[in-house]
N, C-alpha and C positions, 0 to 999 in steps of 0.2 A: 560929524557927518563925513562918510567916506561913498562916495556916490560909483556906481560900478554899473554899464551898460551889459546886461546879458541875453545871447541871443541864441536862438534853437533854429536849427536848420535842417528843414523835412525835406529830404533828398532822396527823391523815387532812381534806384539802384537796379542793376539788371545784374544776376549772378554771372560768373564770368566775365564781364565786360570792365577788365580793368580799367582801360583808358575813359572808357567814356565814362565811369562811375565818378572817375578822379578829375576830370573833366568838369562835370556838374558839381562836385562836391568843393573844386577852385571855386567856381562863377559863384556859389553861394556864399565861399568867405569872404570876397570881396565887397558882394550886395551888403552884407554884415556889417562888412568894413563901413561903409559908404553910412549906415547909420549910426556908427556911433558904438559900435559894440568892440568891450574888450575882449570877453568871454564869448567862445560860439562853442555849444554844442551840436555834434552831430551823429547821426545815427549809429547803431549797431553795425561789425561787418559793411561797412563802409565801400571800401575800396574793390573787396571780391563780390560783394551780395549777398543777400538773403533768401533763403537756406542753400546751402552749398552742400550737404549732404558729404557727398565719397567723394564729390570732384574734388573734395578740400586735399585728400589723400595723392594727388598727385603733384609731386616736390614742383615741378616746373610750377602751376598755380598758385602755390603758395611762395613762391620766392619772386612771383609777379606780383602778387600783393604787397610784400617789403619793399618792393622797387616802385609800386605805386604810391607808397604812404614816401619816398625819399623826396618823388618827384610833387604831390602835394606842398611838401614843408617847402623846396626847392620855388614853386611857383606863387606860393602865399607868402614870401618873406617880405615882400614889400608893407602886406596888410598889418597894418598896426593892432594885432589882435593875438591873442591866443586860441588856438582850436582843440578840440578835442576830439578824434573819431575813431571810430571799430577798424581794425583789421586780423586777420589773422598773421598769426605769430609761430615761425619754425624754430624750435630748439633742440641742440640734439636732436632725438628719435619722436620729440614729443611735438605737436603742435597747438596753439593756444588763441582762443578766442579771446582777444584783448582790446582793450583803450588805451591809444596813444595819446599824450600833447605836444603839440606839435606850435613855434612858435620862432617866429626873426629868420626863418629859415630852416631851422634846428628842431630835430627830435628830440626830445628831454627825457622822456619815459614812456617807456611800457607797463602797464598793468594787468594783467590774467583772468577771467572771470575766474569766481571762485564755486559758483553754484552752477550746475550746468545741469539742467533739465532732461529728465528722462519721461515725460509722462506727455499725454495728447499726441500734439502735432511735434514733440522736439527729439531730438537723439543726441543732442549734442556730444555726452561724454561716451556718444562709438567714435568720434574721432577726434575731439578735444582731451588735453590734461587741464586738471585742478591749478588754480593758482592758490598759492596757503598764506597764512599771516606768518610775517618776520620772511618770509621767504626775498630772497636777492642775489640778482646775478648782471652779466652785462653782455648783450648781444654789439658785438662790433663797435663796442664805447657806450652803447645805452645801455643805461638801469633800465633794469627788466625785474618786475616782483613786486608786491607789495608795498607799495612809494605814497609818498605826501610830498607835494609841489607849494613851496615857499614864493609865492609871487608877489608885488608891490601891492595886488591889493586883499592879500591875504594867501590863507594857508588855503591846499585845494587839492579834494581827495577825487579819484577817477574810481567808477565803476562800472561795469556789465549788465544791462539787463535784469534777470532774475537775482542777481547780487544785492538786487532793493526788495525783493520781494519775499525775501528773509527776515522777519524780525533782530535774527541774531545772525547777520549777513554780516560783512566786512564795513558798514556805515558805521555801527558802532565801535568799534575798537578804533577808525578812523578817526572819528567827533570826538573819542576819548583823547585821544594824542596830538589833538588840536584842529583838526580840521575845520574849517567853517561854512567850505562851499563842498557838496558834493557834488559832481557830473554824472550821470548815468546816461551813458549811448544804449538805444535802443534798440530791439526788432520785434517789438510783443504786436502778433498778428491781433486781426481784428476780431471780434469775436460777441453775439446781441448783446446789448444791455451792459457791455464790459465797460465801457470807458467812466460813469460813475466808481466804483468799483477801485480803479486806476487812481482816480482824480482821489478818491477819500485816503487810499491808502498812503500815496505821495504826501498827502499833506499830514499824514499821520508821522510818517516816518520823518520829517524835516521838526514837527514838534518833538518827540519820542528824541531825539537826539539835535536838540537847540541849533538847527543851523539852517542854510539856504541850498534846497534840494533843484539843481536842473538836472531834466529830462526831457531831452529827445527820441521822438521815435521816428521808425520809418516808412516811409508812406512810399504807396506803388502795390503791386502785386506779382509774383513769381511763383510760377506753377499753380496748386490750389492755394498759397497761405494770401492771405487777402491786408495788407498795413494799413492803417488809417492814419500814420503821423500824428500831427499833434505832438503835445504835449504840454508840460507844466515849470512853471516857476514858485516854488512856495518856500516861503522865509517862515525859521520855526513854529509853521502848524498855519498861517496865511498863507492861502494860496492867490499870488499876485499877478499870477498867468494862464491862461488855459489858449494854445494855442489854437487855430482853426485847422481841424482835420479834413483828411480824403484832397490836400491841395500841395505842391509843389512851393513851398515857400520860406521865406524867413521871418520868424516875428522874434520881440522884444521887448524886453522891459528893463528899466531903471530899478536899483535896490540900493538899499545903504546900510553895506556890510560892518557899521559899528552899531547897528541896531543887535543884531545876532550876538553880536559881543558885549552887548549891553547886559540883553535878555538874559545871556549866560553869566553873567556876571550875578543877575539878579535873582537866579533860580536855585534857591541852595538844595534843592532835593538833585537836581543834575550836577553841579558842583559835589555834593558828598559820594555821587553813583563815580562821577569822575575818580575821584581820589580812591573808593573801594577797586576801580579795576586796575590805577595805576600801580595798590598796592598786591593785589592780586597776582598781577604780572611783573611785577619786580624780577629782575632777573632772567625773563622771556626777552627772544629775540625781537626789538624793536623795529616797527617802521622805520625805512629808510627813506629822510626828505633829502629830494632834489634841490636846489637852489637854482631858481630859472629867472635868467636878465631876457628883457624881453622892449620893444619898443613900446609907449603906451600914443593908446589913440586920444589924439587933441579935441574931440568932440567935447564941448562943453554942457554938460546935464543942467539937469533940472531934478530939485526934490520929488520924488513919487506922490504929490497929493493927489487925494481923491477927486475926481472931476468933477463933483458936486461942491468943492470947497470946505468940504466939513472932516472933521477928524472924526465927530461924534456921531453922525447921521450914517444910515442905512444906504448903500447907492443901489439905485433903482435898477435892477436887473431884468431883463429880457428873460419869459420861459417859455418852450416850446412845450405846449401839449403833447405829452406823451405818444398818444394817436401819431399826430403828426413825426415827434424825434422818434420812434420802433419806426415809422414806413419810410421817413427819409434818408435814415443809417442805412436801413439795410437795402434799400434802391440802388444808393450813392456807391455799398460795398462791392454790391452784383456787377454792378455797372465798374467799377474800377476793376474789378476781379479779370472780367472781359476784355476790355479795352486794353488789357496792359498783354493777355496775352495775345490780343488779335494783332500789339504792333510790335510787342516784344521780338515771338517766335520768329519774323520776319520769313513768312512763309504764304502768308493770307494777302489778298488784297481784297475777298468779297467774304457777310456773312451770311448765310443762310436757317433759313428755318422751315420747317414741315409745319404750317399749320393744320389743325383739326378741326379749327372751329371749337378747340375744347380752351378749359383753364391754363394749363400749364402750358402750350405751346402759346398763346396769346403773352404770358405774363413774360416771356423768353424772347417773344420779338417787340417786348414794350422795353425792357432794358435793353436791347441790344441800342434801340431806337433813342435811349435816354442816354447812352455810351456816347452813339456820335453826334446827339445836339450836342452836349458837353462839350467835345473835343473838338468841335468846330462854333462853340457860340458866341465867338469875335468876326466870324464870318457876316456877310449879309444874310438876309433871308434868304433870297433865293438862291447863293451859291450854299447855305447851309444845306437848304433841300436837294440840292443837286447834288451835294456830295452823300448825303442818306440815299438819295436813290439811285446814284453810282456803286454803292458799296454792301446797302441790305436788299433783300431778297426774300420774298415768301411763296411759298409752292403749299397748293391744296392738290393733294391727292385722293377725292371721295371714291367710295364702292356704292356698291346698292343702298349697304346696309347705313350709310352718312342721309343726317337729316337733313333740314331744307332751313333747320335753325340754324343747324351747324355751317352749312354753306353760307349763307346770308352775314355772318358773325364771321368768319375769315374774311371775307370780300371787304367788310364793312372797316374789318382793322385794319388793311393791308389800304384803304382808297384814303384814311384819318391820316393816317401816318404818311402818306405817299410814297410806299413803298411799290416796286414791282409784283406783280402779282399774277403766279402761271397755277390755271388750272391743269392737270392730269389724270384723268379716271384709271384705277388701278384694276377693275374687273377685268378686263380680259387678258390682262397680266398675270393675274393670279389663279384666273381658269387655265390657262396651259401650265406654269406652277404646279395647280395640283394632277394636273393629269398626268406631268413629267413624274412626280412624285407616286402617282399609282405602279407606274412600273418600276418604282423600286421596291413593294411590299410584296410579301410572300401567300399565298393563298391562305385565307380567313383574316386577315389583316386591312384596313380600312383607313381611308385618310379619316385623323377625326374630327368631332366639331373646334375641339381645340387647334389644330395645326390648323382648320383653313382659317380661325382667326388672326394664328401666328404666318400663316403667308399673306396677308393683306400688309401687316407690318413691314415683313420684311422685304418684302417688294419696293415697300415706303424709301426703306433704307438702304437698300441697294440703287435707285435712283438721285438720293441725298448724294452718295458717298461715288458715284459716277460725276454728278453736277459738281463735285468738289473737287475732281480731279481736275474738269474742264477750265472751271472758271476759278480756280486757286480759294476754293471757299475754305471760310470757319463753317465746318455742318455742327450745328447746335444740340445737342441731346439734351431732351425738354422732361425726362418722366421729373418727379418731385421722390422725396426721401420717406414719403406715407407710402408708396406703393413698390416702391424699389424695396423697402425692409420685409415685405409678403410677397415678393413676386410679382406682384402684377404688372408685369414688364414680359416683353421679349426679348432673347437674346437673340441677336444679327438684324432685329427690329425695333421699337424703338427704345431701347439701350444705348441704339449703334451713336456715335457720334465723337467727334474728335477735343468736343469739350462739355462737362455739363453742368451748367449754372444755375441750377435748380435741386441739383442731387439732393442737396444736405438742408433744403427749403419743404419743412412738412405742407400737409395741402392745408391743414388748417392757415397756417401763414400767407400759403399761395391764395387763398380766398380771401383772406384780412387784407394782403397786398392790393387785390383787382379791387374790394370794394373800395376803399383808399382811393385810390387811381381814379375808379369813378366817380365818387364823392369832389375831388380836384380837376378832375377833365370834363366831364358830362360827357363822355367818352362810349357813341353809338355802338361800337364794337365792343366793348366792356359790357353794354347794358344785356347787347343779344347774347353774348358767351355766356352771362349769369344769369339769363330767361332762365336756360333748360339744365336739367340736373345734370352732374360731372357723368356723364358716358365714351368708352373709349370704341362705341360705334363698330364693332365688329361682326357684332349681331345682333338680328334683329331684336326691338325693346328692352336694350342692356343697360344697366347703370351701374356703375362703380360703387355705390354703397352699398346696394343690394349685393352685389357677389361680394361685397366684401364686409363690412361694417359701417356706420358711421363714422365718419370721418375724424368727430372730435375722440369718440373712446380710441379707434384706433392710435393717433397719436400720443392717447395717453397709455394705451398699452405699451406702446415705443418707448417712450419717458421715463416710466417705471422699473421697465424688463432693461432694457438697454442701457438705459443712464441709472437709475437707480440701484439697476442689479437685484433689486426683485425677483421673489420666486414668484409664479404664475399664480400661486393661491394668494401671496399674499396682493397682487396686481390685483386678483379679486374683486379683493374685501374693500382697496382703495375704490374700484369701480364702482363697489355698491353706495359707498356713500358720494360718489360725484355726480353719478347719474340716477337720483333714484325714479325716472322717468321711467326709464325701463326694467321690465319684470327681473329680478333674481339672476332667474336659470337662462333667459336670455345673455346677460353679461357675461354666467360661467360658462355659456357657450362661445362666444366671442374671443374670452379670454384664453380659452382653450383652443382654438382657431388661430389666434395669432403665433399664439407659443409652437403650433406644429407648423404655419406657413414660412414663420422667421427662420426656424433653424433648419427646415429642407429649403427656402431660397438664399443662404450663405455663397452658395457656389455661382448662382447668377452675379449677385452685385460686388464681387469680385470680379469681375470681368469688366464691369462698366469701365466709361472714361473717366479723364480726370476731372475733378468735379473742386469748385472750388470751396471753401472751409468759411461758414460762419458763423457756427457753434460752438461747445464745447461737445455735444454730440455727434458727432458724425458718421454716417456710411462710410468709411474709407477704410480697408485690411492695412494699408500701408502705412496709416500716421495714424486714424482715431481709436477706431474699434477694433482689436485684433482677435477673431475668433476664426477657430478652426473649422476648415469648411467641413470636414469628416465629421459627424460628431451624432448622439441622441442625446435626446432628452428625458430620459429616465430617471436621471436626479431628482 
């Protein structure tokens, strides 16, 4: 029995902010310390943040990062622990996304990722180099490169991120040359239904190569990438931790690294794989182990039995209904997505939101609302409310053309919630509007019915983005990612917005979220927004499906053509057999409608704000979907 305390430490990172990263990232090895842990892992990029993009490109930034990771080792030397965490790495001309250990005070090594992501949300290798196997060097007396760390309670290989997300990743040529603990620091954003997915594959790989897989990841949010922390602790193919995500903290577990060496001992199909690659590589340039004297922490363990006292019995596990864990992730990610940048940027002190009285703006100022219970709910009751209604804000601006449903359904969310609540009629703002605008057309020329429903908009948002200059607001841009992919948005209305937390949320989900919400609140303003069908009230007897489609084919036209990459016929033939509700030649109308709507509004949702990431699909030119705005569809 060789008993070993290890702990992951979810540390919400603010890019650029060396000190305070290095800051937070001491106070957790300490907490560590205090339980008992020898081993701490801790995030990806660490010390600079996540994602750093180009800023990484400026040498002063990343030689603040070195002098950050000195002063970590420098201020954790007392803790009786070994650390592991991200930073970035200058060499020569090159610079490298790495894993240090760090440990009595002392750097010991650097590590390189070796896999660096080119695809979604990542670019790594525009401004990272490769780290390779046998590779070795020494930055200012540290091994730098491809290393194995010999400690008292075992051998302990460091890696990157997507470095595990490799099959034939640097895990195994580690495990082969004795590895037993791997570390992986993380920054894998958040993304629906990913963390299964995570959880199977870590435990796949810790079997697949007989040893004890930690992984930490990073929890916070930075611009749109959204972390949910967590992570896992799994001993060849047991997974014996799953930390709790979307929270600032340190969790743990007990293992007994002569299990691993047991296992291996007893597995002769990995014992013969071993020998085939050690002979294989005969003659290849080997890993280089470190040798690291380090002080051990005096906590005294306990064997990891199961809480039920049985080795043979099943333990009784908690599961959240599906329903339930799709509407609580993705609440909890919206809400962290928000929260991080309303205190991050440090620019905001109020947020704001336009309501309509419709879906999307209600489901916008229901997270914003669920952001700051959260972040205040150690407070009392009523200083909790006092600080929501110090800091949210909801402005209805009706015309003529707004119903009496719609009104009643703003007022009703904004009285539940106890938010502020400023009516403003926009009618005869938008009659001088368009009469300014007559004198700038040319004779036969006409305001049309479209522009005066895009000046009702923009009217909306030119008093948003006034009220934000005033009162140091977040103005919230609320369309959803079903309407923003066809246009039906305004640009300078409502597009406009300085964040949008709904971009990349289809309306199918936006309506699965509110009924959710109702179904949990009995929630009077939920009930009146879901009376009357989705209309963006511009004119008279409008509704959103009718000018456009039903909701559900649309998104599945989206899913198909966007994410599948589907030609428009074959998006079809899928429609026909999902919907066979509807006629044929209906659907090939549809499908034909969205394929011409999507690629002439490329050039709108380009324009939009920054909108935060919870897909593997997304609206974004910048990180997800990169399509040319120029373009037909002739193919």
């Amino acid at each position: 029995m060789d008993l070993l305390r290890v702990g992951l430490g979810n540390v919400n990172t603010t890019v650029g902010a060396v000190e305070s990263n290095v800051k937070r990232a001491v106070a957790t090895a300490f907490h560590a310390a205090d339980d008992g842990v020898s081993l701490l892992a801790l995030p990806e990029q660490l010390i600079g943040g996540y994602s750093q993009e180009d800023l990484v490109q400026w040498k002063s930034f990343a030689e603040a990062q070195f002098e950050g990771l000195r002063r970590f080792a420098k201020e954790t030397a007392s803790a009786k622990l070994v650390s592991v965490l991200g930073v970035t790495v200058p060499r020569q001309n090159q610079l490298y996304n790495a894993a240090a250990l760090v440990a009595g005070g002392k750097i010991w090594g650097l590590v390189p990722k070796e896999k660096l992501p080119l695809y979604n949300v990542f670019y790594e290798s525009r401004t990272f180099a490769r780290g390779n196997a046998g590779f070795y060097d020494e930055l200012e007396g540290i091994p730098f490169g491809d290393l194995l760390f010999d400690l008292d309670f075992g051998r302990v290989a460091l890696e990157v991120c997507e470095d595990l997300w490799s099959p034939d990743g640097p895990m195994r040529r580690r495990c082969y040359r004795g590895a037993e603990i791997v570390v992986n620091v993380s920054a894998s954003p958040f993304r629906l239904g990913f963390a299964e997915t995570r959880r199977e594959m870590i435990s796949t790989r810790a079997a697949d190569n007989q040893c004890v897989v930690v992984y930490a990841n990073l929890v916070g949010a930075n611009d749109g990438l959204i972390f949910d922390g967590g992570g896992y602790v799994a001993q060849n193919g047991r997974l014996l931790l799953d930390a709790p995500r979307f929270r600032e903290e340190v969790s743990a577990v007990t293992i007994d690294v002569d299990r691993t060496r047991r296992l291996r001992s007893e597995n002769s199909t990995w014992r013969w794989d071993q020998d085939d690659f050690q002979r294989e590589q005969k003659g290849a340039q080997a890993t280089h182990v470190v040798k690291v004297t380090h002080e051990k922490s005096e906590a005294k363990l306990a064997y990891p039995f199961a809480h039920n006292k049985s080795f043979f019995l099943p333990m009784d596990r908690e599961t959240t209904p599906s329903r339930i864990a799709f509407c609580e992730e993705l609440l909890d990610a919206l809400s962290l997505g928000l929260g991080d940048y309303f205190e991050k940027t440090g620019v905001f002190s109020t947020i704001g939101v336009a309501l309509s009285g419709g879906r999307d703006s209600l489901l916008c100022l229901l997270i914003a609302h669920r952001y700051l219970s959260q972040r205040y709910e150690d407070a009392p009751a009523d200083a909790r409310k006092q600080k929501i209604a110090e800091t949210l804000r909801a402005f209805f601006m009706p015309s003529k053309h707004s119903s009496s449903e719609t009104t009643q359904a703003a007022a009703a969310a904004a009285k539940e919630l106890g938010v502020p609540f400023v009516v403003l009629p926009i009618d005869d703002a938008a009659a001088l509007e368009e009469e300014a605008v007559k004198q700038m057309l040319q004779p036969g020329e006409v305001v049309t019915p479209l522009a005066r429903q895009n000046i009702q908009a923009r009217v909306r948002a030119e008093r948003m983005w006034t009220w934000a200059n005033s009162a140091r607001g977040l103005f919230l841009q609320t369309s959803n990612m079903s309407e923003k992919a066809v246009g039906y948005t305004t640009i300078g209305g409502d597009m406009e917005g300085a964040l949008s937390i709904i971009a990349n949320v289809p309306k199918t989900v936006v309506n699965y979220l509110l009924d959710y919400l109702l179904e949990t609140t009995n929630s009077e303003g939920i009930r009146l927004t879901l009376k009357k069908p989705a209309s963006a009230e511009l004119a008279p007897d409008m509704e959103d499906e009718r000018d456009l489609m039903p909701f559900p084919v649309l998104d599945a036209c989206f899913a198909l053509f966007a994410g599948e990459k589907m030609s428009l016929d074959e998006v079809g033939t899928v429609l026909d057999q999902m919907f066979p509700e509807h006629r044929a030649e209906t659907l090939k109308n549809w499908t034909k409608k969205f394929g011409r709507l999507f690629s002439a509004s490329i050039y709108k949702w380009v324009q939009s704000p920054l909108s935060l990431h919870v897909g593997n699909l997304d609206l974004d030119r910048e990180r997800a979907l990169q399509l040319p705005v120029v373009q037909k569809n002739e193919w």
